[in-house]
N, C-alpha and C positions, 0 to 999 in steps of 0.2 A: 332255628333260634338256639344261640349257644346257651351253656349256664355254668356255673361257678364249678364244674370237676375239671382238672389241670389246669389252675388257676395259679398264679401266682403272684401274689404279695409284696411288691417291690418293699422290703422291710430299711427302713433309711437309718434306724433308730439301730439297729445292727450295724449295718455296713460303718455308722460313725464308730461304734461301739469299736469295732476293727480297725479302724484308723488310729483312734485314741490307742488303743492298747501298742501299736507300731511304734509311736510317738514316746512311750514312757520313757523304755530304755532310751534314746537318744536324747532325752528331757536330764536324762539321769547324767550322763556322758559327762554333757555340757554342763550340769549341776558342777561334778567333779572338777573341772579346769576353773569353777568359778564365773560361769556363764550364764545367767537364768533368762531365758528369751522373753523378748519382751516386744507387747503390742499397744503402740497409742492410737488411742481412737480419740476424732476428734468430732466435737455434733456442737454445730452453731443455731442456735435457736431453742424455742421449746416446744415442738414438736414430740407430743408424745408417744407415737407408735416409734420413733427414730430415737427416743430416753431409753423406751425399751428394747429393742433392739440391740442397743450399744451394752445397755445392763446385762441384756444376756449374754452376748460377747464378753464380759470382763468376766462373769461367771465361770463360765466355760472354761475360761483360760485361768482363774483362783484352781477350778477341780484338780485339774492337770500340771498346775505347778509352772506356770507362764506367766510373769507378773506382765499388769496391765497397768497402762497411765490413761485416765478418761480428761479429756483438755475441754472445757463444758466453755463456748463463749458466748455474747448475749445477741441476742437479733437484728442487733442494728451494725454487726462487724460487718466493717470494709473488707473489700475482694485484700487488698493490700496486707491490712491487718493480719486477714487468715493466710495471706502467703506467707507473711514474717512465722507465726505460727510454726505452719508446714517447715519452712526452713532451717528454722532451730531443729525440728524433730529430726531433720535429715545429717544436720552437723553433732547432735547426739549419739555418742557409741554404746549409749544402752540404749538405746531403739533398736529392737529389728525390724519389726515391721509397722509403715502408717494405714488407717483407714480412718476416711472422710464421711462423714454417714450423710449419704444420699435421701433424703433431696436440702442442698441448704436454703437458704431464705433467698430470695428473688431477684436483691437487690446485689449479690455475687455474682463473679462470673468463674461458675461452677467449674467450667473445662480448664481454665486457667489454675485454678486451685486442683486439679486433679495430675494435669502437666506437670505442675511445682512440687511434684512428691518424686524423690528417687526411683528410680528404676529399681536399685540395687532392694528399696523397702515398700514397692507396689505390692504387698503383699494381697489387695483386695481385684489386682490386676485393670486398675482404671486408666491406664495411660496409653496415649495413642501408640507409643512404643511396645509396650504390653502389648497390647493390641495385635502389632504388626507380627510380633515374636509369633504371638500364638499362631496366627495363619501361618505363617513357616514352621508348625510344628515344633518350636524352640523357645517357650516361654518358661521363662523358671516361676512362673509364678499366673497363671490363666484366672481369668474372672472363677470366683471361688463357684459361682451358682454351676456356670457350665461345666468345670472341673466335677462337680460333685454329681453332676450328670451321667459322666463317664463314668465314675469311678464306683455307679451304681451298675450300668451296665456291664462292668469289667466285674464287679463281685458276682455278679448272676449269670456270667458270663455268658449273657447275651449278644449276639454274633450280630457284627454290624457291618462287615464286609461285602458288598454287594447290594445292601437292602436299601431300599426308598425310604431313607427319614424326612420327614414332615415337622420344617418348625414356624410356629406362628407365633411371632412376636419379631423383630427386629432390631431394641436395642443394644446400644455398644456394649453392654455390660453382662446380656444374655441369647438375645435371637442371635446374632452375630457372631460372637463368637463360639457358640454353642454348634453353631452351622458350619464356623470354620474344624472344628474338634473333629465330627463326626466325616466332614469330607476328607480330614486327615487320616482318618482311619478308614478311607475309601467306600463311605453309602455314597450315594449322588441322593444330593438334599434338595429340596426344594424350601424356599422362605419366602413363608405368605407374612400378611401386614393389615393395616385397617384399610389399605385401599385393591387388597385381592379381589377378584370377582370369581366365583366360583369356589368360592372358599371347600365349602361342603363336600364337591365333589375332590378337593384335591385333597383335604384331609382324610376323606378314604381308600385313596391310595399308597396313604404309606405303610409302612411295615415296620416303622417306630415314628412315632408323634411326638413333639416335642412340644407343649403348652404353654407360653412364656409372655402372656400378652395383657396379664393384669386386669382378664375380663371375667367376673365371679361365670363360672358354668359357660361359657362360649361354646366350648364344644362337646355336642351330642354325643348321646349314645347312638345314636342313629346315625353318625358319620362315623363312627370307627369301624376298619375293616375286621372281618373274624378273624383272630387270631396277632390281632398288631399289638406290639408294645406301646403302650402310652407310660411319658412321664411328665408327673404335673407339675412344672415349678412357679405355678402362681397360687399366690395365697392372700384370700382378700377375707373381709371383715364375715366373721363367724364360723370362721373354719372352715373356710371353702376355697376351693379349688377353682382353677380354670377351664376344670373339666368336670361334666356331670357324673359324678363317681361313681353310682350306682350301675346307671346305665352304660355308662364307657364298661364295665365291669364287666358286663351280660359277652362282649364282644371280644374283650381283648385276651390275649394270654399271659400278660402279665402287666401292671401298672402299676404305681405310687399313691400312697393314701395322701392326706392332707387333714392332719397333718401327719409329721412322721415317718415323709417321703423325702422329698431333694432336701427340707429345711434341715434337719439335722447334720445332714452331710456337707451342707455349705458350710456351718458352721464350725465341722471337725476338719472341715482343707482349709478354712484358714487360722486355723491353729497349725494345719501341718506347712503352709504357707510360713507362718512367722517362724518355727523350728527351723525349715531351710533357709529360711532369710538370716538366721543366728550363725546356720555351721557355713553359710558360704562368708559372713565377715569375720569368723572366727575358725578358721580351717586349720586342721591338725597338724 
């Protein structure tokens, strides 16, 4: 039985903390020519956990010196409507970057309104283009959850070269490209789903876990291998994770709390997301 001596604290609230501070002077640059970056977020409906979410994002970006425009429209917008939306924000040269707060109401057609957002200001990385970039290792701008993934592992400098990550979840905005990131930087991934069989035994075979499947606690203590890295990027009602914290604890050598793990750092990449979306349409 392992226990908590050479433990480590994937600390998220830091590693943002380090981003943010990277971010000032070039907030400041940009200040100087008369540049202040700027992020519209757009949330249709009234979906409260997606009010907040967006309110913390405008926050975030008030701390830091990023002005934000919040575009609020009501529940019964047509897919049409929110693409006229979307396409003003993109003929706007005070936009840098859009983000569309997932999930909108029913009656949209979601992908179509995620396509009608610039490449150039995909700053929340939702486009099939985005998408393709990133598998080629060439996206200026990666879904912010899986960016903030790596960029936990890159501050811990957890070595990811050769090791079996394990990610469970498959959507396009996290299992996916979170899978393509890390085979870019050469693990050999494997990506389970709701219909793996054997889930148990293949999540303990890896040597970094990746959580991403929107299931409170799915994965055991008792399926993490001794010594594997677990990072938990699900986060469901009561501050809980997608992994059994405790117990994942007892095994692994270093993991992400919940909260105060991936969330924070998603939230400082795409602020560092909308700063490169600024200085690539406003280049020295």
């Amino acid at each position: 039985m392992s226990n908590n001596t050479h433990k480590t604290i994937l600390d998220g609230t830091r590693v943002a903390a380090s981003i943010k501070e990277r971010l000032a002077d070039r907030i400041s640059r940009l200040a100087e020519r008369g540049i202040i970056p700027c992020l519209a977020t757009i949330l249709v409906g009234n979906d409260p956990a997606s009010d907040t979410y967006v309110r913390m994002k405008g926050n975030a970006c008030k701390r830091l010196g990023i002005a934000s425009r919040k575009i609020h429209l009501p529940e019964d917008t047509t897919t049409e409507e929110l693409l006229d939306t979307i396409k003003g924000l993109n003929e706007d040269k005070s936009i840098h970057g859009i983000l569309l707060q997932h999930p909108v109401p029913a009656g949209i057609d979601e992908r179509a309104a995620f396509e009608a957002i610039d490449i150039a200001k995909d700053v929340d990385g939702v486009t099939m283009l985005g998408f393709a970039q990133n598998a080629f290792d060439e996206a200026a701008f990666p879904s912010c959850t899986p960016a903030a993934i790596m960029a936990i592992l890159e501050a811990y400098r957890i070595e990811v070269e050769g090791k079996h990550a394990v990610v469970v979840g498959r959507s396009p905005i996290l299992g996916k490209p979170v899978s393509m990131m890390l085979l870019n930087r050469n693990a050999t991934v494997t990506i389970c789903h709701s219909k793996t069989t054997g889930l148990e035994g293949i999540v303990r075979s890896g040597d970094i876990v990746v959580a991403a499947v929107g299931r409170p606690e799915l994965i055991r203590g008792s399926w993490i291998k001794e010594g594997a890295v677990v990072l938990d990027a699900g986060y469901n009602p009561g501050n809980v994770g997608d992994v059994e914290y405790e117990a994942c604890l007892q095994q692994a050598s270093a993991i992400t709390p919940v909260p105060g793990g991936v969330g924070p750092v998603t939230i400082a990449t795409l602020l560092k997301h909308t700063v490169d979306a600024a200085e690539q349409l406003h280049p020295l």
